[in-house]
C-alpha positions as CSV (number, residue, x, y, z in Angstrom):
1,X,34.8,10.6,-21.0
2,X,31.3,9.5,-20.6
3,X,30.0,7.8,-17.5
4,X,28.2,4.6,-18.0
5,X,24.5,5.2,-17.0
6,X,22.7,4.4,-13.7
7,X,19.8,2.4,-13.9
8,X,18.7,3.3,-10.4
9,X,18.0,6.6,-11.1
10,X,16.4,6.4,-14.4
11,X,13.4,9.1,-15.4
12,X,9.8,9.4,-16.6
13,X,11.2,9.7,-19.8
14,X,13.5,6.4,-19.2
15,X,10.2,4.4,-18.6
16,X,9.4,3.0,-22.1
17,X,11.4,0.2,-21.9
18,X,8.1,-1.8,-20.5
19,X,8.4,-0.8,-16.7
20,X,5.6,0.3,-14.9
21,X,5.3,3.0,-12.5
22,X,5.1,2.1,-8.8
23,X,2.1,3.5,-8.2
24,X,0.6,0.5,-10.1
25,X,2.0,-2.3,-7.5
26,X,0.9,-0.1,-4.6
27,X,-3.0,-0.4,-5.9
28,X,-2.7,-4.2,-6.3
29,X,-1.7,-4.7,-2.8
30,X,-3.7,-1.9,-1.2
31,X,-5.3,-3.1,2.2
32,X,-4.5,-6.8,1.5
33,X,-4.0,-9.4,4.4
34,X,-1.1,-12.0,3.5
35,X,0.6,-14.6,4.9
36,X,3.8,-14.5,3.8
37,X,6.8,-16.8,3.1
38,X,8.2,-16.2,5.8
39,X,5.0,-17.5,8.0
40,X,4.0,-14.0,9.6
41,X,1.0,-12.5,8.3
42,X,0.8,-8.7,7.2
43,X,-2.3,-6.5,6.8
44,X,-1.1,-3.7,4.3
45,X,-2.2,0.3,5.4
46,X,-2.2,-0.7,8.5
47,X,-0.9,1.4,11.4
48,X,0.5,-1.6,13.1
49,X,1.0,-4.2,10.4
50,X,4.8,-5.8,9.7
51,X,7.1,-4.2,6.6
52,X,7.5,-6.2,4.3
53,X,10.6,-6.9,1.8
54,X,10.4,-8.4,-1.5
55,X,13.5,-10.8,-2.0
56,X,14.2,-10.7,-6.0
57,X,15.6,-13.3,-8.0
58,X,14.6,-16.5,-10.0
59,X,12.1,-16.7,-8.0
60,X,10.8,-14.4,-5.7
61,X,10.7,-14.3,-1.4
62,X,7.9,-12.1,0.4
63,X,9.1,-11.8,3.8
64,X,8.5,-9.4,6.9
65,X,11.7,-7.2,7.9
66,X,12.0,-9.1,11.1
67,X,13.1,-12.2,9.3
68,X,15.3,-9.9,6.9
69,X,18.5,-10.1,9.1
């Protein structure tokens, strides 16, 4: 029997269904300072800046790991 696929662990070769590698959402936000949703502000490559986590949904929720839990 074959075992339904997991989309969590798809390959290069998976990637023409229009996704983008990550590599691509790391230069946008390179060195940017943001405040986000959340109210905190994060400086990104930044020794001491906050994590961030990026809520996904309908719409979507930018908030530092701190306010995560």
């Amino acid at each position: 029997m074959k075992q339904a696929s997991d989309n969590r662990h798809q390959t290069q070769e998976d990637k023409s269904d229009g996704y983008e590698d990550c590599e691509k959402l790391k230069h946008l936000i390179r060195n940017g300072k943001y405040v986000l949703d959340c109210g905190h502000l994060v400086t990104l490559n930044h020794n001491l800046g906050n994590n961030i986590a990026i809520i996904n949904g309908r719409d979507l929720k930018i908030i530092c790991t701190l306010c995560l839990y």
